[in-house]
N, C-alpha and C positions, 0 to 999 in steps of 0.2 A: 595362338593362345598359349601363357608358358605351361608348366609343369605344376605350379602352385594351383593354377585357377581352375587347371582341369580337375584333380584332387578333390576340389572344394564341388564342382559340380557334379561329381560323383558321388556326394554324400547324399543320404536324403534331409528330406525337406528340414526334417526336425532337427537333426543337426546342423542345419546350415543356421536356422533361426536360431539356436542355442548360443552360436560359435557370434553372428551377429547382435544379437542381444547383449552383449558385450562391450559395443564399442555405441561413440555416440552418433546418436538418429541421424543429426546432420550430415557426420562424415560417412554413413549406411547410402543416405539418400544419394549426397553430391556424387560420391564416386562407382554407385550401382545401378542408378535406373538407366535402361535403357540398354546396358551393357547387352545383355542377353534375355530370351524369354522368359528361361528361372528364376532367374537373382532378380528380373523388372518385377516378376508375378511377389516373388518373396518379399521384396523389400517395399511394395505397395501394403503389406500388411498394415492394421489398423496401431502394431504397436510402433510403429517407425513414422506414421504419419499424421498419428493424431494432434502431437505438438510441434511446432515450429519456433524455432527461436534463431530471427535472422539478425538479432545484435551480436551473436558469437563469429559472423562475417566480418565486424569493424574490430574485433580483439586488436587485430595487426594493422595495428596505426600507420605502420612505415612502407605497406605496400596496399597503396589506395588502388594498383590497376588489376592486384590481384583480388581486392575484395570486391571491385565492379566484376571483374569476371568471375566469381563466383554467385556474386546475384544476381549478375546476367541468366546464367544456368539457372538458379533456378525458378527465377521469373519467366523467362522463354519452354523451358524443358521439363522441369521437376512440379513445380504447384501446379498449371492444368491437368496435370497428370493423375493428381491424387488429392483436390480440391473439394472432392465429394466426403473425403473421410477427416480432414481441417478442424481441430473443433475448440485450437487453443493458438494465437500467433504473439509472439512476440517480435517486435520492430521499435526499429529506431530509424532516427532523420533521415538514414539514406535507402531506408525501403519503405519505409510508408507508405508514398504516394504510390509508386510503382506495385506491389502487391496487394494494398484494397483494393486496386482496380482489375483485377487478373480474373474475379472468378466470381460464382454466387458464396460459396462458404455455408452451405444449406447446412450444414453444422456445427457452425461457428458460435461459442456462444461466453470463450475467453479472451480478451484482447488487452496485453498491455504496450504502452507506449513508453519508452524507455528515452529518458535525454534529449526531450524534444523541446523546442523553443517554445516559449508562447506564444510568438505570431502563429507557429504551426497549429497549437493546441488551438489558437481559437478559429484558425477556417478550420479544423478538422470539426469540433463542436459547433458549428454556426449551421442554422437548420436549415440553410439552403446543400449544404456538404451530401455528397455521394456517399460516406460514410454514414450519417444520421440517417440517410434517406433507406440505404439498404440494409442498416446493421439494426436499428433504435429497437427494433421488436424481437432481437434475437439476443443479445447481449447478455446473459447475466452478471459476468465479472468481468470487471473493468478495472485496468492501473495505470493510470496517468502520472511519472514523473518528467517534472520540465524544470530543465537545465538552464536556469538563470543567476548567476550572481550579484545582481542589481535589482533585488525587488523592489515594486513600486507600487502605487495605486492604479497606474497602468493596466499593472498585471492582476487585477481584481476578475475573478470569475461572473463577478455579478454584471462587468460591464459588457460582457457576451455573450453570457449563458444565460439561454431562458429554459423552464421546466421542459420542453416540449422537445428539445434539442436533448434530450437522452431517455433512454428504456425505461419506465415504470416496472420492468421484469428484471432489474439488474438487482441480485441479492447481495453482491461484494463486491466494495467500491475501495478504493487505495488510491489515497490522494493526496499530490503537496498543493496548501492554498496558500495565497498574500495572507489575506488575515481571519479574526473570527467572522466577519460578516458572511464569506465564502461558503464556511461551514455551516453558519446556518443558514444560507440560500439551498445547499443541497439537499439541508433536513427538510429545508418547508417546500421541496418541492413534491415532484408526484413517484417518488420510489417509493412504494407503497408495496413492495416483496423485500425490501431494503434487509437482510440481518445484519448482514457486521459491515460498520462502517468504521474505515482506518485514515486517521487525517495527519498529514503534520503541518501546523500551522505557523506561516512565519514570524505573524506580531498579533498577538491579542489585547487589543486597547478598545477602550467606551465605545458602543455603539447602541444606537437605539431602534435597529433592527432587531425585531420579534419575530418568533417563528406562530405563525398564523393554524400552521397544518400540523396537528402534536399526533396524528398518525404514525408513522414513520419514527419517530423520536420510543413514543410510547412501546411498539416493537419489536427494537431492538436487541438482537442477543448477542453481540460482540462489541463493543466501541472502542476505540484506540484512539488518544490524542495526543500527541508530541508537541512538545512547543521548546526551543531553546533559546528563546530571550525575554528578558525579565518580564513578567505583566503583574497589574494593579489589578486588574478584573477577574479575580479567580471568584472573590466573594459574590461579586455582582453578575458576570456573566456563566463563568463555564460552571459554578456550583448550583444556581438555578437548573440549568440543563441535563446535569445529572442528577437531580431527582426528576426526574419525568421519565428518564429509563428505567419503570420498572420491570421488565421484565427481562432487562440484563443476567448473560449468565457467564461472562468472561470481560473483564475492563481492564483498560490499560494506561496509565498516565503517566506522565514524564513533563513535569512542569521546573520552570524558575518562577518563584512567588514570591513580590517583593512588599514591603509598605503596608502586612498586617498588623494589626493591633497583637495578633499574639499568634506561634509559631504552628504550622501542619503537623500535629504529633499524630499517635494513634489512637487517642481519643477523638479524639474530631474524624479521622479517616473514620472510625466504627459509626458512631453518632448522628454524621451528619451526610455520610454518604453510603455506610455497607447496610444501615440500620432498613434503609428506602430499599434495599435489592434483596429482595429473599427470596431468587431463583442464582443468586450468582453463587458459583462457585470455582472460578479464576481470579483473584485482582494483584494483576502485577502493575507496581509503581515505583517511581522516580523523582522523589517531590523534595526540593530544594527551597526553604522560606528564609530571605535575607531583608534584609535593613527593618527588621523588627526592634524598635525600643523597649529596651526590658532591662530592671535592673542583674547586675554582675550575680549580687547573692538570688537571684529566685532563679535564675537562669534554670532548665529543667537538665538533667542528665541522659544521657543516652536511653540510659535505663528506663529513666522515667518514660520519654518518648515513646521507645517501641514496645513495652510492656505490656499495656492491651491490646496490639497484635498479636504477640508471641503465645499472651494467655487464649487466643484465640486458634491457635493456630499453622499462624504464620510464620516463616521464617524472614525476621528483618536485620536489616543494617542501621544503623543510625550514628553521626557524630553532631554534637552542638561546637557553637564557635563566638566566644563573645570578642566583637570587634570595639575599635574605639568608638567613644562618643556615645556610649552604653547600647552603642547596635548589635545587633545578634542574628546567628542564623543557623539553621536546623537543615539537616538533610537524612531523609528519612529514605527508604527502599529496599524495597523484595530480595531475597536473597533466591538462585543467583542473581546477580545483578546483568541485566543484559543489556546496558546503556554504556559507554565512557563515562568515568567518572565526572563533571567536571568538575575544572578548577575551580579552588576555594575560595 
């Protein structure tokens, strides 16, 4: 044993967790359980093993044998160890399978899934899965992102998920879907503890899916919905929707809105959607309205736009843009801004 590590075991306890508390969980865990009786007893504490995050394994793209051998270790040696105190995991494609299977996780009740395919996502959610079978009643927070480039109708949520196949105790859900129907398959189903529900949605176009269960919808105290390509249905679908959450107390929207009759100012944001929410007191937004016909002279000013925010309030941004062909387009949002701008 060198000269450094005897030092470190001659301190006491308190200082040894100080000096560790320092460095990250992962690298506490890989390089100390086991080592000796102290540093195993110490570094089992509850602050070192409450969360796991095995996607900082695959950081190092260019050495695949050392990132198997590192979650070799701690699928064989480190998780049974301290599987009793687990209560948040993060994974990706190449621990998944291999670490839901390792343990019970009796308090387990965070899980996100990081860059996973959607073939994965869908045996992992198919309610025959070892994971629905032993997680569905523990689960509160859930984050499902899946790494596809090629969205499809394929890859619709509705064509494998049924209500039954995840927790009714899940309070925070983070989700990327194909389209709107996704998101309101999730509303109408049975997350009935559901508060803040975060979606980013890849295409919102007509559907004549209706949410049956306004449970859930009704609520909710966070919603967040992301969309970055153009949609027609803000008037017909997602503006319906959001008046049903009344009991919203934090919203977040980030839309491209294309094909109204006249532009998202801040009259309309008070009006027709803050007017419905009288517990909220967050709304950050991102809303882009293009190919609106309007004549050159009524065209509105920046001014105009965020004015009845700002008298409210709010800190906004806004620039208008009259294109050819007397089209126009307004882009309105929260200051700070916490989106990429897009292009104009």
């Amino acid at each position: 044993m060198n000269h450094s590590t005897v030092n470190i075991l001659a301190l006491c306890d308190e200082m040894v967790l100080a000096i560790l508390n320092k460095l990250n969980n992962m690298d506490v865990l890989y390089s100390l359980i086991g080592v000796n009786k102290k540093l195993d007893s110490l570094v089992r504490d509850i602050t070192f093993t409450q969360s796991i995050d095995l996607v900082t394994i695959s950081s190092n793209e260019h050495n695949d044998s050392r990132n198997k051998s590192i979650l070799d270790r701690f699928c064989f040696d480190i998780i049974p160890r301290i599987q009793q105190n687990i209560e948040s995991l993060i994974l990706d494609p190449l621990s998944i399978d291999r670490v839901l299977c390792i343990g019970n996780y009796s308090k387990l009740y965070k899980v996100a899934l990081v860059n996973v395919q959607f073939e994965i996502a869908s045996r992992i959610f198919n309610n025959e899965s070892s994971f629905v079978h032993n997680f569905k009643h523990q689960i509160l927070d859930l984050t499902v992102t899946i790494n596809e480039d090629r969205a499809g109708e394929h890859m619709s949520l509705s064509n494998f998920l049924s209500p039954t196949s995840y927790s009714s105790n899940i309070v925070h859900l983070n989700v990327r879907v194909y389209n709107f129907n996704d998101c309101l398959c999730l509303l109408d189903g049975d997350l009935s503890q559901l508060h803040t529900f975060i979606v980013q949605v890849d295409t919102i176009y007509n559907t004549s899916m209706i949410i049956n269960n306004m449970k859930t919808v009704s609520t909710l105290k966070h919603f967040s919905l992301t969309s970055y390509r153009r949609t027609r249905e803000y008037d017909n679908k997602i503006l319906p929707l959001l008046r049903q959450m009344l009991q919203l107390e934090k919203l977040t929207l980030s839309l491209r809105v294309c094909s109204r009759t006249s532009l998202i100012d801040g009259t309309h944001l008070l009006n027709d959607i803050l007017s419905e929410m009288s517990h909220l007191h967050t709304f950050i937004f991102n809303i882009i309205t293009q190919s609106t016909m309007i004549n050159e002279e009524l065209l509105p000013t920046p001014d105009d736009v965020s004015r009845p925010l700002i008298q409210r309030g709010y800190n906004v941004g806004c620039y208008t843009d009259f294109c050819q062909m007397e089209m126009c387009q307004c882009h309105i949002y929260s200051l700070p801004l916490l989106w990429n701008v897009w292009t104009r």
